[in-house]
Backbone as a chain_set.jsonl record, in Angstrom:
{"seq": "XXXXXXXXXXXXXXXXXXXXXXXXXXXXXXXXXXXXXXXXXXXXXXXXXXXXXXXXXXXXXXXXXXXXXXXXXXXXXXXXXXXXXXXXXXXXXXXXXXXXXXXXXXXXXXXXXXXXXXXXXXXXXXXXXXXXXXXXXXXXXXXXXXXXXXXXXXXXXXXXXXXXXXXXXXXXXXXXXXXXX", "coords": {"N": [[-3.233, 46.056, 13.102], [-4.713, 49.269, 12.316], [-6.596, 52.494, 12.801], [-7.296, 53.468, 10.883], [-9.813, 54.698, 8.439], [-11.074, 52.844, 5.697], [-10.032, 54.28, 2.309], [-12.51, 53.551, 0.316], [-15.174, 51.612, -0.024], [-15.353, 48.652, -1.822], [-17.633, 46.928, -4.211], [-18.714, 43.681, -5.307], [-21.311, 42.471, -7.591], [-23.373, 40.056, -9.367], [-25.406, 40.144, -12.059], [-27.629, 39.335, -13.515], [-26.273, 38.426, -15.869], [-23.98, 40.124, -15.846], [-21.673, 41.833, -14.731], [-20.672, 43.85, -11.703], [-19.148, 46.412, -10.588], [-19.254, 48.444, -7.436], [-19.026, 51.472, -5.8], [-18.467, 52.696, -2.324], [-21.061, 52.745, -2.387], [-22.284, 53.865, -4.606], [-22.922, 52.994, -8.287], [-19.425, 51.795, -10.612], [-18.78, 50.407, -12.138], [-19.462, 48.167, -15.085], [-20.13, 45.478, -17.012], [-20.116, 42.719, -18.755], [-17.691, 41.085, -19.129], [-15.844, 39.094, -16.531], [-13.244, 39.569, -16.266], [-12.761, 42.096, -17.206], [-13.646, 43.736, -15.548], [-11.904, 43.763, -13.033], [-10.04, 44.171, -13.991], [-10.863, 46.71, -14.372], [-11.424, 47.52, -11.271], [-8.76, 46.876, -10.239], [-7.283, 49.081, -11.155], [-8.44, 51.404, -9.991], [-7.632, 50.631, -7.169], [-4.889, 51.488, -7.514], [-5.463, 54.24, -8.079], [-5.815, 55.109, -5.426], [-4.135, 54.366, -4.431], [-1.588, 55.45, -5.405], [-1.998, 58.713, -6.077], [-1.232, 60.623, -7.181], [0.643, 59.675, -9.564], [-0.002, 59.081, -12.897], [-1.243, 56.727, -15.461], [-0.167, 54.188, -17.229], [-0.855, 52.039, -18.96], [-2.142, 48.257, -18.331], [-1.4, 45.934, -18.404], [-1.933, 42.378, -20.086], [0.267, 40.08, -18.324], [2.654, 38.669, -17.202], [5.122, 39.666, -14.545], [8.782, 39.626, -13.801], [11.43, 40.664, -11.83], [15.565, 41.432, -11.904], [17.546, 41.862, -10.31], [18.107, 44.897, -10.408], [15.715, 45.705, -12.413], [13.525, 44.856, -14.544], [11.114, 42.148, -16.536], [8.869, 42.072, -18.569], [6.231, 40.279, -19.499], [3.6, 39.104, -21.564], [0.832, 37.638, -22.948], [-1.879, 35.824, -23.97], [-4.766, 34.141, -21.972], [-3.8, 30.972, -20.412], [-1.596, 30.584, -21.669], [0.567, 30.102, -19.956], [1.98, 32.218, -18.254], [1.625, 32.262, -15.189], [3.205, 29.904, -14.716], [5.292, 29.892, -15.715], [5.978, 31.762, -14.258], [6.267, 31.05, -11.351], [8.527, 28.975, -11.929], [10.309, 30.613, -12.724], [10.68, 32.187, -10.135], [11.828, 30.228, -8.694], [14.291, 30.064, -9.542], [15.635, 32.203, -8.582], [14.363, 34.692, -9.313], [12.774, 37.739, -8.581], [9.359, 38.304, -7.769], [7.024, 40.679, -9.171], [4.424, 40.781, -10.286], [0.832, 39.1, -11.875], [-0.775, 38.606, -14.374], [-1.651, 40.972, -14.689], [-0.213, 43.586, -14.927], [0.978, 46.891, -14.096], [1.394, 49.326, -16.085], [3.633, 52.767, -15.333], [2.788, 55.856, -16.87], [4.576, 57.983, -17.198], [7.32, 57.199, -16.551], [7.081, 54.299, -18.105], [7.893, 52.638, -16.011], [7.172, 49.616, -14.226], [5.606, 48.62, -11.576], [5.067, 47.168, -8.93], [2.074, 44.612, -8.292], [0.629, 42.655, -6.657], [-0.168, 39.188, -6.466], [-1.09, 35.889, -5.736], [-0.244, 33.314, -6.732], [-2.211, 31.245, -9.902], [-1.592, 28.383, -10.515], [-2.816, 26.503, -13.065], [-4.061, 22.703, -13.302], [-3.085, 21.569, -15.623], [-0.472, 22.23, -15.643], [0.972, 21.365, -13.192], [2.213, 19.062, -13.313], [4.88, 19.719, -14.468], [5.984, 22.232, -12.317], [6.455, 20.255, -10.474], [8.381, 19.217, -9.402], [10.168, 21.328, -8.546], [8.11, 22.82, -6.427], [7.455, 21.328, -3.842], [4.538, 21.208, -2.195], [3.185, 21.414, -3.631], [0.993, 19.385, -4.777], [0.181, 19.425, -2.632], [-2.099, 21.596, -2.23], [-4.288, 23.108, -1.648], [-7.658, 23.25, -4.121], [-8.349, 25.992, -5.9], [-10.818, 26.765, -6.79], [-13.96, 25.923, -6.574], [-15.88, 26.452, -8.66], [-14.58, 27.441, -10.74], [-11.993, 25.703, -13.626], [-10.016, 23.524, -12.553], [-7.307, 24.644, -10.614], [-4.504, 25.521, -8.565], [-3.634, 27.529, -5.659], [0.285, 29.041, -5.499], [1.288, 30.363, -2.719], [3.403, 33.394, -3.01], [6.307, 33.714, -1.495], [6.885, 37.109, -0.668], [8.374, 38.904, 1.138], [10.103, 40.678, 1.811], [9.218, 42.272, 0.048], [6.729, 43.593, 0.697], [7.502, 44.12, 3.138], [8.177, 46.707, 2.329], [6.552, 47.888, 1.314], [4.549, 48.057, 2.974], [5.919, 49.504, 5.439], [6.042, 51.912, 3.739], [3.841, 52.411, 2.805], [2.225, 52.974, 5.418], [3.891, 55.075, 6.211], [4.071, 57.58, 4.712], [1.779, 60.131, 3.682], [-0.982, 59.598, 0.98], [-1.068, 61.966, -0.707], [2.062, 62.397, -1.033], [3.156, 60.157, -2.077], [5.415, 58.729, -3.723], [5.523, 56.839, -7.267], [6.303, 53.334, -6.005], [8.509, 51.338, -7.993], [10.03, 49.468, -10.965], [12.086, 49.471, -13.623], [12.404, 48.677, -16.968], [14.416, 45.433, -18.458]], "CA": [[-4.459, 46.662, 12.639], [-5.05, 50.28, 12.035], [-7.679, 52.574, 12.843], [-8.336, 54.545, 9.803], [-10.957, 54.138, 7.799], [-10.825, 52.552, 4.293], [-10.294, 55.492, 1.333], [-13.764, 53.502, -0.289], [-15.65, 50.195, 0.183], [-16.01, 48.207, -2.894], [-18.321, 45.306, -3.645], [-18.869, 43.471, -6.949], [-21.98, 41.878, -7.512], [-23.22, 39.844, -10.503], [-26.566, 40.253, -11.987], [-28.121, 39.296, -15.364], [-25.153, 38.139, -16.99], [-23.242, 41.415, -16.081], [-20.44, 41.754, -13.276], [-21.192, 45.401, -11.652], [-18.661, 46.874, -9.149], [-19.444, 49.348, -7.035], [-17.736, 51.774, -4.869], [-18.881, 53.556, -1.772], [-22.851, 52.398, -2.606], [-22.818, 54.025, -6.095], [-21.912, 52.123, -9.158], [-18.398, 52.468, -10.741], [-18.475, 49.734, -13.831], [-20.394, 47.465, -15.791], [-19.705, 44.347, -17.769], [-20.443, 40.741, -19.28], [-16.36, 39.926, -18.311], [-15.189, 39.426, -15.031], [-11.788, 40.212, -16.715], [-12.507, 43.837, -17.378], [-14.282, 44.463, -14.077], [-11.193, 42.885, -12.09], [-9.155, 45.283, -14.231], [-11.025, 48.614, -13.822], [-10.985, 47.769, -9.568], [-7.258, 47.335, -9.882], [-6.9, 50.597, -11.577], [-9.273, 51.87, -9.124], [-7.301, 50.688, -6.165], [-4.196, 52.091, -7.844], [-5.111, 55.358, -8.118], [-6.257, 55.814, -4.432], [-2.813, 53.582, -3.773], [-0.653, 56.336, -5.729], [-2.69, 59.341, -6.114], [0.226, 61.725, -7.964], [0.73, 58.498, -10.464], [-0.248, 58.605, -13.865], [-1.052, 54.732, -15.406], [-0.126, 54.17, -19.51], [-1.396, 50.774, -19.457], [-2.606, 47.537, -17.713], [-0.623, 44.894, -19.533], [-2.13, 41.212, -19.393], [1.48, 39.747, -18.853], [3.715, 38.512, -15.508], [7.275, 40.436, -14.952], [10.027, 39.181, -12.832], [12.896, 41.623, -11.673], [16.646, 40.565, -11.775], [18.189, 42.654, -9.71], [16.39, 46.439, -10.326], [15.422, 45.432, -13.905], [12.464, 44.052, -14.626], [10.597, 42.056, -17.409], [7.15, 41.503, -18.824], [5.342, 39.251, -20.678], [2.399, 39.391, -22.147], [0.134, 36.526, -23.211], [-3.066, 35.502, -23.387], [-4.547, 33.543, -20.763], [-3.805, 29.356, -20.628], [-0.229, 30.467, -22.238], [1.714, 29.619, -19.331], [2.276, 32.733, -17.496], [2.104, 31.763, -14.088], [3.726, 28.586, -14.646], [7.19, 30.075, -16.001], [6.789, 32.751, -13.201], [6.705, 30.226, -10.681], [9.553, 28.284, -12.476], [11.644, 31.66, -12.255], [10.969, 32.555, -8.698], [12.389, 29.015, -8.05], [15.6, 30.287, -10.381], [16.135, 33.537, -7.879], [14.054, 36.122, -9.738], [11.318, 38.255, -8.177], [7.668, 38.424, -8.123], [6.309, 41.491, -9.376], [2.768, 40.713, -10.515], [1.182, 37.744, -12.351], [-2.12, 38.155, -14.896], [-1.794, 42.165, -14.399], [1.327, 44.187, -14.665], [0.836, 48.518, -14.214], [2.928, 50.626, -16.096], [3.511, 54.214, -15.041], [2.8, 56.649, -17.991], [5.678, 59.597, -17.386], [8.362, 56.627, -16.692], [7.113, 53.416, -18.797], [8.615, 51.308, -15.175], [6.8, 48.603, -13.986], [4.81, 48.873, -10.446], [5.024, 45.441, -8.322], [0.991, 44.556, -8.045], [0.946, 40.814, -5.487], [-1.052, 38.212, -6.385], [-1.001, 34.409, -5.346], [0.061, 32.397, -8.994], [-2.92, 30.638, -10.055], [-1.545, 27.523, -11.088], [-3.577, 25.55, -13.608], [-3.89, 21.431, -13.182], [-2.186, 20.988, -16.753], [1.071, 22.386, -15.303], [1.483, 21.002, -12.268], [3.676, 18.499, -13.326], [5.845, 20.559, -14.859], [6.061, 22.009, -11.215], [6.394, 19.368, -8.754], [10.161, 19.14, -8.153], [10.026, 23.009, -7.373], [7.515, 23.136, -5.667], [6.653, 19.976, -3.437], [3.685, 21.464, -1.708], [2.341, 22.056, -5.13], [0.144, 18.382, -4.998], [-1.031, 19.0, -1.033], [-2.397, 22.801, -1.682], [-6.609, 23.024, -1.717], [-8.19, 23.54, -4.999], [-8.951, 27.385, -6.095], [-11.986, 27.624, -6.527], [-14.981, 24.621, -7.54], [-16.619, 26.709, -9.731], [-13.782, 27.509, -12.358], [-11.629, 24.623, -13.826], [-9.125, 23.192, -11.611], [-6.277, 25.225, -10.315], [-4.16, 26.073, -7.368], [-2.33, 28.743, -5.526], [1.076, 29.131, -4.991], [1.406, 31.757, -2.409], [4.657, 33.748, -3.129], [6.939, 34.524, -0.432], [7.453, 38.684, -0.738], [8.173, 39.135, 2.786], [11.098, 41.643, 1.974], [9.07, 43.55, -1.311], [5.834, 43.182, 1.37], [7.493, 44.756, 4.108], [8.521, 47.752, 1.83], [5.634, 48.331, 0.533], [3.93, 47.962, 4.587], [6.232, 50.602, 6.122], [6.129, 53.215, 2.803], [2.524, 53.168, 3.025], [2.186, 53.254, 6.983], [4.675, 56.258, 6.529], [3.846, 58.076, 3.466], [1.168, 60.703, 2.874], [-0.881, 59.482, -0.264], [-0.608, 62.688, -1.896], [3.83, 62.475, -1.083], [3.673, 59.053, -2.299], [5.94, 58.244, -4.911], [5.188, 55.074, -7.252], [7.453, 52.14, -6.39], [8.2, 50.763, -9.754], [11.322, 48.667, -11.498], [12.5, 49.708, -14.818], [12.438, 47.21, -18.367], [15.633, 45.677, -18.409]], "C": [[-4.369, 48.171, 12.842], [-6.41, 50.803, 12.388], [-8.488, 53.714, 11.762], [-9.134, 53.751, 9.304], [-10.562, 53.97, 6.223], [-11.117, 53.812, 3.238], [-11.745, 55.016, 0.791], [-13.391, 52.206, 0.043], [-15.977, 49.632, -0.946], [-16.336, 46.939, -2.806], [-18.403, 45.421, -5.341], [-20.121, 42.469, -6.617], [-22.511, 41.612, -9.163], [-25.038, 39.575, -10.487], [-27.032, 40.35, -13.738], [-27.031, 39.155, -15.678], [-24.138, 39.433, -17.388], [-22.626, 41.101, -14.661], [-20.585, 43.543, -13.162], [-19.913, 45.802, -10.237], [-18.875, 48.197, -9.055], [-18.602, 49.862, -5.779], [-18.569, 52.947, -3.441], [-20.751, 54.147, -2.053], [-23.42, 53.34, -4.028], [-21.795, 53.322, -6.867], [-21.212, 52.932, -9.86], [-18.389, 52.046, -12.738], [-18.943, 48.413, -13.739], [-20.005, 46.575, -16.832], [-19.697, 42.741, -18.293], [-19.257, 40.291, -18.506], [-15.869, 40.634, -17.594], [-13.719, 39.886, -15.144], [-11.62, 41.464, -16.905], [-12.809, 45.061, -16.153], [-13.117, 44.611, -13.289], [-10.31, 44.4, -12.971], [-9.33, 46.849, -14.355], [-11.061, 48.409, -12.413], [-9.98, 47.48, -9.719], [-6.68, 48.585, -10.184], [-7.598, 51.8, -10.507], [-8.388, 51.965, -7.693], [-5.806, 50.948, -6.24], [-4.177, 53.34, -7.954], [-4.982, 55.536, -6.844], [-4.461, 55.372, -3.845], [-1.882, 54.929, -4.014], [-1.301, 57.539, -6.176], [-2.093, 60.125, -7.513], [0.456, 60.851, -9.254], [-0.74, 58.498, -11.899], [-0.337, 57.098, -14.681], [-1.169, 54.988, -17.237], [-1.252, 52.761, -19.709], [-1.464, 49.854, -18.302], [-2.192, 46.53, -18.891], [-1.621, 43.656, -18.778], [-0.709, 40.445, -19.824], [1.446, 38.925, -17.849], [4.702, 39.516, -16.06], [7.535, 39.831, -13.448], [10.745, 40.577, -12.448], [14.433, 40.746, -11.731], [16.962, 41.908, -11.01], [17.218, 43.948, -9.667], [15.999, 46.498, -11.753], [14.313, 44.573, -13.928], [12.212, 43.702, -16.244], [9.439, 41.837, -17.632], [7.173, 40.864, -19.856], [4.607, 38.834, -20.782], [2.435, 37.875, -22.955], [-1.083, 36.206, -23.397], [-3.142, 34.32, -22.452], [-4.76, 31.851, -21.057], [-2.37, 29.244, -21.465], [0.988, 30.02, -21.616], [2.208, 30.821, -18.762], [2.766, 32.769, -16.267], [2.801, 30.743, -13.947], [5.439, 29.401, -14.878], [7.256, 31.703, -15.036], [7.06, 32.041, -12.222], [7.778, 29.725, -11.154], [10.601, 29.392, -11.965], [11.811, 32.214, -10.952], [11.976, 31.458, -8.262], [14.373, 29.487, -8.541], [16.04, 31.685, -9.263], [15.399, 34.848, -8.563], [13.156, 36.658, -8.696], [10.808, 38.612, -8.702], [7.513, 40.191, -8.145], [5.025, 41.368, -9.724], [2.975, 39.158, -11.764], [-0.26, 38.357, -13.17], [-2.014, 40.376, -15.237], [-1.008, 43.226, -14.209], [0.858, 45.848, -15.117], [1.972, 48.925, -14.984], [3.086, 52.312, -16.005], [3.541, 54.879, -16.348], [4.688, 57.653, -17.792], [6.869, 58.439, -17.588], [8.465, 55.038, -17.674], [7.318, 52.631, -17.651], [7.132, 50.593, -14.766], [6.132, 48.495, -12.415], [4.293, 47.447, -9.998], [3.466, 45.351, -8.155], [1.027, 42.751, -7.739], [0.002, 40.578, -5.159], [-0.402, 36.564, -5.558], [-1.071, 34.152, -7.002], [-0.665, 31.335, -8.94], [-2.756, 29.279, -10.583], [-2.699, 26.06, -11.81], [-3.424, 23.87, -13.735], [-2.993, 20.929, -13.973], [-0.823, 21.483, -16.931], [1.483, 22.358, -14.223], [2.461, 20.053, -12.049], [5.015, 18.921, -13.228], [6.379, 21.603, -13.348], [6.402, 21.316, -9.854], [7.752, 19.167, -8.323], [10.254, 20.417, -7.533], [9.648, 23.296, -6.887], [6.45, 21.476, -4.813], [5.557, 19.936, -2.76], [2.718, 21.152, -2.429], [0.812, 20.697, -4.335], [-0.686, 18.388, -3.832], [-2.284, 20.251, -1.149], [-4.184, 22.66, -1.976], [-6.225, 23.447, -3.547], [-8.148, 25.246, -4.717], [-10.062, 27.722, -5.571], [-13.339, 25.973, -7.181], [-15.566, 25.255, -8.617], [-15.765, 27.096, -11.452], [-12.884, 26.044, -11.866], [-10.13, 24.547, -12.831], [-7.737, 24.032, -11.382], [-5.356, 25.404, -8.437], [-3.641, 27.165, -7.348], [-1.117, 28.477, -4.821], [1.278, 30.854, -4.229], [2.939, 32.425, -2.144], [5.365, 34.405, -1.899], [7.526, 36.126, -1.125], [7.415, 39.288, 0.17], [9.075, 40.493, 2.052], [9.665, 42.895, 0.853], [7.647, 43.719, -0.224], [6.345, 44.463, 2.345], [7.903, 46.319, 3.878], [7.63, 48.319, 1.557], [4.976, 49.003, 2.199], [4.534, 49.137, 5.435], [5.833, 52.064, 5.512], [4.676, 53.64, 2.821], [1.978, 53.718, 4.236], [2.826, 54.788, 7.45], [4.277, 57.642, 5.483], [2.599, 58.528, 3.421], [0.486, 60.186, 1.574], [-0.784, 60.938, -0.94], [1.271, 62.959, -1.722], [3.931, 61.496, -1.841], [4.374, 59.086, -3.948], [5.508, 56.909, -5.454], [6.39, 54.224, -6.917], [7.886, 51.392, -7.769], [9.968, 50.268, -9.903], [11.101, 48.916, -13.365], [12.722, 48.636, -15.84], [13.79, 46.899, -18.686], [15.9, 46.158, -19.894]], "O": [[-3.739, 48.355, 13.884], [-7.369, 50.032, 12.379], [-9.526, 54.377, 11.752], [-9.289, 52.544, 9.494], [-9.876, 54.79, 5.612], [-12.228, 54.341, 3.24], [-12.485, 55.995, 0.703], [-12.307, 51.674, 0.284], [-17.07, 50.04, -1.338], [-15.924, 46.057, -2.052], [-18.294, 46.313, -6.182], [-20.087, 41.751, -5.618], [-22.302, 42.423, -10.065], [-25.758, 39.12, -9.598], [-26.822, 41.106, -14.687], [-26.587, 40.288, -15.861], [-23.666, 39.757, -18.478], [-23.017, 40.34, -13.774], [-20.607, 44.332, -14.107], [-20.018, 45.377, -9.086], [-18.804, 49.023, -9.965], [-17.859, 49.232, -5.027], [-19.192, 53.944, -3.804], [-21.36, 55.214, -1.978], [-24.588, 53.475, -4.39], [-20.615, 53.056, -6.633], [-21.488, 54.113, -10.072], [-18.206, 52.637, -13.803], [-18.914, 47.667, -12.76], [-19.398, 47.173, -17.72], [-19.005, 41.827, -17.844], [-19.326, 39.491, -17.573], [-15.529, 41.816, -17.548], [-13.118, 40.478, -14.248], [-10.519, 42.007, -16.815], [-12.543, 46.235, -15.897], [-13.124, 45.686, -12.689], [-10.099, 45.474, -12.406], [-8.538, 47.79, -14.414], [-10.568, 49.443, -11.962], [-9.58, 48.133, -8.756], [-5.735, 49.083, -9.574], [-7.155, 52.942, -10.386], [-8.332, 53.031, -7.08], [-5.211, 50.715, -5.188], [-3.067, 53.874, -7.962], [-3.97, 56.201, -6.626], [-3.798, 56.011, -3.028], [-1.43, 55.503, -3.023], [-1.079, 57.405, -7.379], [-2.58, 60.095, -8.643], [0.44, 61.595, -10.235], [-1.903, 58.097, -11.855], [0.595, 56.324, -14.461], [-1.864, 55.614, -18.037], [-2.205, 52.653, -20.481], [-0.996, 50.279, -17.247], [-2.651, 46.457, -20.031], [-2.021, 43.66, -17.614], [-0.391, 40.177, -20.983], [0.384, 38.409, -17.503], [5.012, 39.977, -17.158], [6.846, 39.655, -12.443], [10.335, 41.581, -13.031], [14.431, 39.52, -11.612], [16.432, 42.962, -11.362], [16.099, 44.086, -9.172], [16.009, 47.636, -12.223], [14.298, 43.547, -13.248], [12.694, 44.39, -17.145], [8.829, 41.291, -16.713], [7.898, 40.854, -20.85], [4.506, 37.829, -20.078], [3.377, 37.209, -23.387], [-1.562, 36.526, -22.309], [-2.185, 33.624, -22.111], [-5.675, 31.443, -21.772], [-1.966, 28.161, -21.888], [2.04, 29.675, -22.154], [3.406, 30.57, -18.632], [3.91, 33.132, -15.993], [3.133, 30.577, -12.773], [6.437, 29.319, -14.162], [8.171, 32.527, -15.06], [8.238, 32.178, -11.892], [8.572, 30.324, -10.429], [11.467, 29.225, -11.106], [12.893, 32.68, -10.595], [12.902, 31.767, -7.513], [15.382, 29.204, -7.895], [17.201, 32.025, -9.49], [15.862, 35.967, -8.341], [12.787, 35.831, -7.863], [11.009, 39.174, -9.779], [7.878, 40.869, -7.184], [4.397, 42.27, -9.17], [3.921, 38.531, -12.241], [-1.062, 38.653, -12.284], [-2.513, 40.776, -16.29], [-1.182, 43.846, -13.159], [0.452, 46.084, -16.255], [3.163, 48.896, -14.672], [2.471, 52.976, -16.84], [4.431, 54.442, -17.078], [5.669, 57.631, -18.535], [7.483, 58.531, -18.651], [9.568, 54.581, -17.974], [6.932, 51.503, -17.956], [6.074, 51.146, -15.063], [6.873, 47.552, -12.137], [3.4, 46.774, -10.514], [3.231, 46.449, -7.65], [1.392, 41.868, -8.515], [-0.721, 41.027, -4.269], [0.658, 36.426, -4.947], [-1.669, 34.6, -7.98], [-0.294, 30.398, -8.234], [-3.753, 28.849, -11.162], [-3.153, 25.063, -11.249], [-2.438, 23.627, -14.43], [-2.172, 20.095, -13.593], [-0.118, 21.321, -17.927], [2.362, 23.167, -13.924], [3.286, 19.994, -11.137], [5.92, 18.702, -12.423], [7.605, 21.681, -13.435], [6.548, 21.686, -8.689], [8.166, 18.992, -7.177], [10.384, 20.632, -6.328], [10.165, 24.25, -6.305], [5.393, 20.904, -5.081], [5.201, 18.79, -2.485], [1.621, 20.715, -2.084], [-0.091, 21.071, -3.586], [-1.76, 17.802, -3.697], [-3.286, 20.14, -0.444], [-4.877, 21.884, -2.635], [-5.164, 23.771, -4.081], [-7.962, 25.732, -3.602], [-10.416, 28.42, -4.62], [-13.212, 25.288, -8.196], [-15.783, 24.552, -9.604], [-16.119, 27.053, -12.63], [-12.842, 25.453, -10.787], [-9.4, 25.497, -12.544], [-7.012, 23.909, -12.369], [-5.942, 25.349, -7.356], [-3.231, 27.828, -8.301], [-1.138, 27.854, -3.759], [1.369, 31.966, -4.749], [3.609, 32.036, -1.188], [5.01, 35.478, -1.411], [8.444, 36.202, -1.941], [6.609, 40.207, 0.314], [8.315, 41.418, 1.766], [9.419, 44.076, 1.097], [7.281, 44.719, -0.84], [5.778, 45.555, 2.36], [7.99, 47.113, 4.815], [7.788, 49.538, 1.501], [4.969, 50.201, 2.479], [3.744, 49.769, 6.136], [5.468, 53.048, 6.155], [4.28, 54.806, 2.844], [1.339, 54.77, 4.221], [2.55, 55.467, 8.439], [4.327, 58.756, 6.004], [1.825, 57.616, 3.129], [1.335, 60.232, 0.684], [-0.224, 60.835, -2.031], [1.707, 63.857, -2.442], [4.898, 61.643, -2.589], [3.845, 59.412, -5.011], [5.183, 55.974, -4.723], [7.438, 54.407, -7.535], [6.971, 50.898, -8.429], [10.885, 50.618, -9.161], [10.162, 48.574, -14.084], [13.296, 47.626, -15.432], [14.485, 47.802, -19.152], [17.032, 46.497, -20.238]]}, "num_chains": 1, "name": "protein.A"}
């Protein structure tokens, strides 16, 4: 634990058929979908993350890495994203992000953002030799339709991230990022 204090406090609260997040007790952004809210506070907690960092886009994809190469892929959502990223972690790739992939404007690379892979009920089959936990893990969530999480081991990309920020100035910080193979 640490004893600084958080750069800002954000809360999301939903009201009249609008999703509202706010930051530091004034509001930031406003919206019917929880999909656009979720993606202006990641951009939000990207800038304060990389200050110096320009952002081109907010892909809805996954990307893997193979080595220092990365890929994305873009989808809409119920296409099977998380399912064939899970599949490829199992193959040796790494997790870079899953639903939400940054890309830096000046370089186009790719900026790891680590989620848990939401796996949906109607591909858990397709799952279960790779992952034999898959059938014990809790539900998501009761209120959306059935899913789990697989939570991705990124101890190594985790502990890189954990020292560079612990060490690192945000205005020195460079972005971390992996290039399109």
């Amino acid at each position: 634990m640490h004893d600084q204090q958080p750069l800002k406090n954000f809360s999301l609260i939903h009201v009249a058929h609008k999703h509202i997040l706010w930051a530091d007790g004034s509001e930031l952004f406003r919206d019917p979908l929880f999909e656009n809210v979720k993606g202006y506070l990641v951009h939000e907690i990207l800038k304060l993350s990389y200050p110096n960092t320009e952002w081109l886009a907010m892909i809805h994809a996954m990307a893997v890495a193979y080595g220092k190469k990365a890929v994305v892929m873009p989808a809409p959502s119920g296409y099977g994203k998380s399912t064939l990223t899970a599949a490829l972690l199992k193959e040796g790739l790494s997790y870079l992000g899953d639903d939400m992939v940054p890309i830096q404007r000046a370089t186009h690379q790719i900026t790891p953002l680590l989620t848990s892979l939401s796996i949906k009920k109607g591909s858990w089959h397709l799952l279960n030799t790779h992952y034999l936990e898959l059938n014990e893990l809790p539900f998501g969530s009761v209120a959306c339709p059935a899913f789990r999480l697989i939570m991705v081991n990124w101890s190594r990309l985790f502990k890189k991230y954990r020292n560079y920020f612990s060490s690192t100035k945000p205005d020195k910080r460079e972005t971390l990022s992996y290039p399109f193979l």
